[in-house]
Structures are given as structure tokens and as C-alpha cells.
C-alpha positions as CSV (number, residue, x, y, z in Angstrom):
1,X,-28.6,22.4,-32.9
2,X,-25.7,22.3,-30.7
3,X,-27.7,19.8,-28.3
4,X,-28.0,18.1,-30.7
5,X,-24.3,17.8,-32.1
6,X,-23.6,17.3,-28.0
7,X,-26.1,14.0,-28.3
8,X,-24.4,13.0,-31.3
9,X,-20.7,13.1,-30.0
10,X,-21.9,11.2,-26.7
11,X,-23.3,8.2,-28.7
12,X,-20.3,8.1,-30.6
13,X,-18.3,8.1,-27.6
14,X,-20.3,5.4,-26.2
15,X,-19.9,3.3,-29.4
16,X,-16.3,3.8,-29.3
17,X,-16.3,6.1,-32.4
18,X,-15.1,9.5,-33.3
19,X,-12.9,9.5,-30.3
20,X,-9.7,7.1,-30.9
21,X,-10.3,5.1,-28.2
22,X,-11.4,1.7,-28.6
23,X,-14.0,0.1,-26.3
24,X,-13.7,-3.4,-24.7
25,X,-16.1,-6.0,-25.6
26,X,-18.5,-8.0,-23.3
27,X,-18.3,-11.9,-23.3
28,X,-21.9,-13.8,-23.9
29,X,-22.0,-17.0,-25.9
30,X,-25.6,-17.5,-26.0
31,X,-26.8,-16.0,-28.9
32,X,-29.9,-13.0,-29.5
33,X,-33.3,-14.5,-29.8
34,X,-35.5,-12.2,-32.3
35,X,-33.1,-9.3,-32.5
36,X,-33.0,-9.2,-29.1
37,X,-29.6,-9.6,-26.5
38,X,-30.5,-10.8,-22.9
39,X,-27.1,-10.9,-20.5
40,X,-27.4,-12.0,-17.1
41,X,-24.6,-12.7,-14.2
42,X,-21.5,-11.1,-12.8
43,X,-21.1,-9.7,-17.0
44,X,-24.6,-7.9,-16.4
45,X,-23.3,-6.2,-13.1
46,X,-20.4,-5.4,-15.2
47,X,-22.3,-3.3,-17.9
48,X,-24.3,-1.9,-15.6
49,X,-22.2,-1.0,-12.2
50,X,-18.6,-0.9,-13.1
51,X,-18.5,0.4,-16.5
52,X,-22.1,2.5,-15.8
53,X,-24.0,2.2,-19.2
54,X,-27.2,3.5,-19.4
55,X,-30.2,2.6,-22.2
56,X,-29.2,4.0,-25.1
57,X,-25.5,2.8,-24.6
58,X,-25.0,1.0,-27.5
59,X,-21.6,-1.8,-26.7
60,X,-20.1,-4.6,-28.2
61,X,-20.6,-7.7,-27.1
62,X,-19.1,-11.5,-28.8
63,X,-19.5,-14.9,-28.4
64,X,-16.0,-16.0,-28.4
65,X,-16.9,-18.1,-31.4
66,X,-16.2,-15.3,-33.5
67,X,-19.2,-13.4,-33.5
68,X,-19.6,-10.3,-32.8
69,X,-23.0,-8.0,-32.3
70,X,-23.8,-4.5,-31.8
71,X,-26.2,-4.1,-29.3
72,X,-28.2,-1.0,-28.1
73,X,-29.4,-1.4,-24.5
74,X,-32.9,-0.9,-23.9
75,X,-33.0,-2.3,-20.2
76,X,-30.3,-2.1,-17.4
77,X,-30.3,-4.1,-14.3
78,X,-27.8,-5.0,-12.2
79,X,-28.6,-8.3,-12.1
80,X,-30.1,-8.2,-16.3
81,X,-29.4,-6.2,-19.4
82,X,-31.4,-6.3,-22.4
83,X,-31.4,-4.7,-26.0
84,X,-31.9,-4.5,-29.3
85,X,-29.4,-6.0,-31.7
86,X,-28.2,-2.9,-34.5
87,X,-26.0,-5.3,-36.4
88,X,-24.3,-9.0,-36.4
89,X,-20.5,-9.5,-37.4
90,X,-18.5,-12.6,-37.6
91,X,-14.5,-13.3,-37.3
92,X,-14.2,-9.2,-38.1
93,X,-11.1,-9.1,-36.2
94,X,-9.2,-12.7,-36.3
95,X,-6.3,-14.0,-38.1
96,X,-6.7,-15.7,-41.5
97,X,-4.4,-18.3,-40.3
98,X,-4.4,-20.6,-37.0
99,X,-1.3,-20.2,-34.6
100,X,-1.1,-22.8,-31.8
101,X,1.5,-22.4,-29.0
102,X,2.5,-25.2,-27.4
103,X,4.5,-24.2,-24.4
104,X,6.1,-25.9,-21.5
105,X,4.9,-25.9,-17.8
106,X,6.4,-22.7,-16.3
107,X,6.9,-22.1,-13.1
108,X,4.7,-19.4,-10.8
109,X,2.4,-17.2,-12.5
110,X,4.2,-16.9,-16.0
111,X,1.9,-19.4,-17.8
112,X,-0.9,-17.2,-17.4
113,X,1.3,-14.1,-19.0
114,X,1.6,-16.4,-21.9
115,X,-1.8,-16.9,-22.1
116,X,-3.2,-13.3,-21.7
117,X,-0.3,-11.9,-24.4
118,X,-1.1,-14.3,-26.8
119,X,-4.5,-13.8,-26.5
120,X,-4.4,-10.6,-27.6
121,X,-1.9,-11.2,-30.3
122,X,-4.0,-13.7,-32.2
123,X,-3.1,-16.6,-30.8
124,X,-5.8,-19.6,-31.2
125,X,-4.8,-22.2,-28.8
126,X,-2.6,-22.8,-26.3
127,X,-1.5,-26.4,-25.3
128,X,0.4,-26.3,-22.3
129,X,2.7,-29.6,-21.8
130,X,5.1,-31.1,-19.5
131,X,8.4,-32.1,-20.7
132,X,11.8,-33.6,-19.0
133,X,12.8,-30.2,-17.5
134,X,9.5,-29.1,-16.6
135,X,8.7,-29.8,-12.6
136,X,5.1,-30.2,-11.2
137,X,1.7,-30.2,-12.6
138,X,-1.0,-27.7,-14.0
139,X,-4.2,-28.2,-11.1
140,X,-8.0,-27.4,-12.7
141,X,-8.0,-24.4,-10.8
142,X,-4.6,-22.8,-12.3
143,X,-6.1,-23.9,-15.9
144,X,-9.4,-22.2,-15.3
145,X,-7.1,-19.2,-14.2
146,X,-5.4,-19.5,-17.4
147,X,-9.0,-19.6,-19.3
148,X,-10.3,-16.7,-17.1
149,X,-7.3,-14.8,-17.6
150,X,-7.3,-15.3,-21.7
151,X,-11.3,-14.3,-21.5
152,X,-10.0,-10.9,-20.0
153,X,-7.6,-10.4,-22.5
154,X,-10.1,-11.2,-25.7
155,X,-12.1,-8.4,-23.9
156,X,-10.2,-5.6,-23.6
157,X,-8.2,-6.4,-27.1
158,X,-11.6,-6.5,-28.7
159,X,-11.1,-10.1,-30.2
160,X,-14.2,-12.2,-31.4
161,X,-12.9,-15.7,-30.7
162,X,-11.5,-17.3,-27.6
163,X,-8.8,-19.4,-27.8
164,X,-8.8,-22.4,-26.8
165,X,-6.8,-23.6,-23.4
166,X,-5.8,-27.5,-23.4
167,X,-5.6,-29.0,-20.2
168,X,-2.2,-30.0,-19.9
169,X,-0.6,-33.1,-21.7
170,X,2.4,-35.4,-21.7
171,X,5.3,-34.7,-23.8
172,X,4.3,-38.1,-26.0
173,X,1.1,-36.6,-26.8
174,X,2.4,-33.6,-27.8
175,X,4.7,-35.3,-30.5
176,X,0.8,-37.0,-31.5
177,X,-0.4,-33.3,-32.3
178,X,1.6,-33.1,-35.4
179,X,-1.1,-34.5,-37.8
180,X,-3.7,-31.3,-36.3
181,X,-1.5,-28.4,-38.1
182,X,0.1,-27.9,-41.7
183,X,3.3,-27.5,-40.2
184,X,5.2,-27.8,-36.7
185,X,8.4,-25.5,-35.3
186,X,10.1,-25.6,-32.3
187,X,12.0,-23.0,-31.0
188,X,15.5,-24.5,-29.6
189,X,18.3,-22.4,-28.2
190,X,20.7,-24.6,-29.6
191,X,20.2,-24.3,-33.2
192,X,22.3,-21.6,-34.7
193,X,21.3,-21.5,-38.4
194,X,17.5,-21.8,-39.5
195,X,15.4,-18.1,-38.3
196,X,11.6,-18.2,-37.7
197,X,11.4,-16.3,-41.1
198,X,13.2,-19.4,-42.9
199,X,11.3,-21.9,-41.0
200,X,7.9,-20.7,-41.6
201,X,6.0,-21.7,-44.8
202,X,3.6,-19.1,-46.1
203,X,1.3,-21.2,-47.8
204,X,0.2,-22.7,-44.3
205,X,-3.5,-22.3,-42.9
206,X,-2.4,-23.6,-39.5
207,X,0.8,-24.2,-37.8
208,X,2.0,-25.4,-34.0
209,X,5.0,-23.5,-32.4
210,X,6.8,-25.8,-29.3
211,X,8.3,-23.9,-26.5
212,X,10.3,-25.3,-24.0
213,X,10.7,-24.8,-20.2
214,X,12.7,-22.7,-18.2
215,X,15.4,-25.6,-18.5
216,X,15.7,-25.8,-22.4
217,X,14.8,-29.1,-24.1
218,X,16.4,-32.4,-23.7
219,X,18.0,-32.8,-27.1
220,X,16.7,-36.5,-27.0
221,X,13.5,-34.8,-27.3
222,X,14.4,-32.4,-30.1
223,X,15.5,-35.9,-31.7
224,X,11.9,-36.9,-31.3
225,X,10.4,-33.7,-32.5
226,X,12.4,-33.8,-35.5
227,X,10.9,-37.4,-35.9
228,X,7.2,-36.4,-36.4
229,X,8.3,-33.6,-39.1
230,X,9.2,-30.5,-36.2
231,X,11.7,-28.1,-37.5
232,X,13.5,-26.1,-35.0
233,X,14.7,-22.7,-35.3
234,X,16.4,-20.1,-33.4
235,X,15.4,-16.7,-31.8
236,X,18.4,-15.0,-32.3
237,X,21.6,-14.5,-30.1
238,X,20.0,-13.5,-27.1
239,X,18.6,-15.8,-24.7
240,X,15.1,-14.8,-23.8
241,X,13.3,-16.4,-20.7
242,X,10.3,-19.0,-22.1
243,X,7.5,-16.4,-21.4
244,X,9.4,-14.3,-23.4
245,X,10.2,-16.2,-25.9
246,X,6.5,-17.6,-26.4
247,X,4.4,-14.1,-26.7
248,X,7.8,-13.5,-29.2
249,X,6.9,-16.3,-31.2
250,X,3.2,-15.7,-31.6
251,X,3.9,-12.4,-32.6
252,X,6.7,-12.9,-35.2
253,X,4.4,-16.1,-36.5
254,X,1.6,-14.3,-37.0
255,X,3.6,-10.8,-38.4
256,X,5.1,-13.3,-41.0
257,X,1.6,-14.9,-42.1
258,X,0.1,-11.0,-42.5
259,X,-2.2,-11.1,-39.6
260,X,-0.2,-8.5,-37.8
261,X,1.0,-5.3,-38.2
């Protein structure tokens, strides 16, 4: 009996149960054929030689589109796991409401801290954009970082959906974006009276936040933000650097909508 019970609790510790800790999910957008999961590549070799599951493991694996299945292994390779699907879920864990950040070139690496935090907040797209302030450009290989990086972080925060990673666009297209949400905000440090909290309609399914550079916006282009419908808002009395003040955003956004905390 106490076998038993000792099989029992190691299943459950497998499936992330029982325990309170939370397994990370593996990434595999093509979906089961006949009940049956079939993963192949560098996320195989992860099942199978990093994280060492066995058959019988039972893991969680989604498509990024929102699905999510369970899947008890029947076959591990390093190169190929297989098993048996135990139960399909779809958009179990994603917000009710769409929040798009739009956020200014930064400089170095903090682009892709904005794109793992948000990620995991609930975030479910990112449009990076270059604006007068911002210097340089975003190459294909930083923005596949960015998308590798974001993949990581849907992973281990067990999200279903991946957002989506624009490849970076000029200020005047971002002002063209406005007709894609319900509403549009921009966070600007000089406004001194409108909050996030006042700013933010709750009847909204989808809404774009703007974040500027390092620099601040031009307030020609505030002018022209407020010109397509853009109301900006403030963050408080502190200034907060733009990483900051992004991962802040999604998180407050989303906490206001309900889809946090």
C-alpha cells in the first residue's frame, strides 16, 4: 500500500500537483494527430536530457496559440518524444482582454527585459518603434532574440499563447495602429493630472499602451498622439527608467481590467 501511495505522490509530482510547485510547459505548435503528441528537435532533447522525464511522465505542453494539452509520454528519445494525449485545454490561463505595448527602441539589452516581463504578465503583443529620441535600429537577429526570449518566458510562466513580437516600425505607423485597439494611452512624464486608473476604460476588450525612449517624447509627438485619439497619463512622481516603466504599465493595465491579481 505504501508503494503504492509512493507511486501516487511521484506522478503527482511529475504533473506538477500536490506539491506547490508549478511545472514549466513545453512549446510545440503542431498539433496531436489521433490522440497522439510527437515532438522532435532541440525541445525533445529538452524533455528528455535536461529536464530527464521518463515514460510515464505526464507534462504540459502548448501551442502558443492558446492551447494547451496534457500529455503522458509513452516514448523518450533524445532526438523524439511521443505520447498519449490525457486531455486538451484552450486559453486556460490568458487574459480576457488584449494589452499591447508599444514601446520605444531602447538601448542594449533592455528591450528584451520588456519582452520576457511582459510575457509573463499577460501581455499580447509587443510593437517595438523608433521615435525622435530613439537612436539606431532593431537588426532580425536582436528581434528573433526578443521572440526567443518571450518563448522562454511563456514557458516557464506556464502561459498558452505567445505574444506576438512586431518587427520594428516608424513612429508614423505607429500613430496608424490606433484603429487595431478600443482605446490608445501613452504614458508621458510630463502630464501631471490624468492616472492610469483614470485613463483606462473598463469596458475595453483591447487597448495599446505607448512608451517612450530613454529620452522622453518629443511633445510634437504627443501633439500627434493626441491627434489619433491617444490619451496620456502619468506614472506617478517618480521617474522610472522606460524598461521600468513598460513591465509597470502592463502590469497596472492588466491589474485594472481583472486579469491580474
Amino acid at each position: 500500500m505504501r508503494a503504492r501511495s509512493e507511486a501516487r505522490m511521484q506522478k503527482l509530482e511529475v504533473r506538477g500537483e500536490g506539491t506547490g510547485w508549478h511545472r514549466e510547459s513545453y512549446f510545440w505548435p503542431t498539433p496531436p494527430e489521433d490522440g497522439q503528441m510527437v515532438i522532435t528537435g532541440p525541445e525533445a532533447r529538452h524533455i528528455s536530457r535536461v529536464m530527464r522525464h521518463a515514460v510515464g511522465s505526464v507534462i504540459s505542453v502548448v501551442d502558443g496559440a492558446g492551447g494547451e494539452h496534457e500529455v503522458e509520454l509513452e516514448a523518450v528519445r533524445a532526438d523524439r518524444v511521443t505520447g498519449r494525449v490525457l486531455s486538451n485545454t484552450s486559453w486556460a490561463r490568458e487574459p480576457k482582454h488584449r494589452v499591447a505595448i508599444a514601446q520605444a527602441l531602447l538601448k542594449g539589452d533592455h528591450l528584451a527585459q520588456v519582452c520576457a516581463q511582459a510575457t509573463e504578465l499577460g501581455v499580447s503583443r509587443i510593437i517595438p518603434f523608433k521615435s525622435a529620441r530613439t537612436v539606431g535600429w532593431l537588426s532580425e537577429a536582436r528581434l528573433e532574440r526578443f521572440r526567443t526570449v518571450s518563448l522562454a518566458a511563456l514557458k516557464s510562466s506556464t502561459r498558452t499563447a505567445l505574444p506576438k513580437i512586431d518587427a520594428p516600425v516608424d513612429f508614423e505607423r505607429l500613430l496608424g495602429m490606433d484603429g487595431e485597439f478600443d482605446q490608445v494611452l501613452v504614458a508621458y512624464e510630463e502630464e501631471n493630472g490624468v492616472g492610469l486608473g483614470a485613463a483606462l476604460r473598463r469596458d475595453v476588450r483591447s487597448v495599446l499602451v505607448v512608451v517612450g525612449p530613454e529620452g522622453g517624447f518629443e511633445p510634437a509627438e504627443i501633439d500627434a498622439l493626441k491627434a489619433v485619439g491617444a490619451i496620456p497619463f502619468t506614472l506617478g512622481p517618480r521617474r522610472l527608467r522606460a524598461e521600468t516603466a513598460a513591465v509597470a504599465v502592463a502590469a497596472v493595465t492588466l491589474g485594472l481590467l481583472g486579469d491580474l491579481g
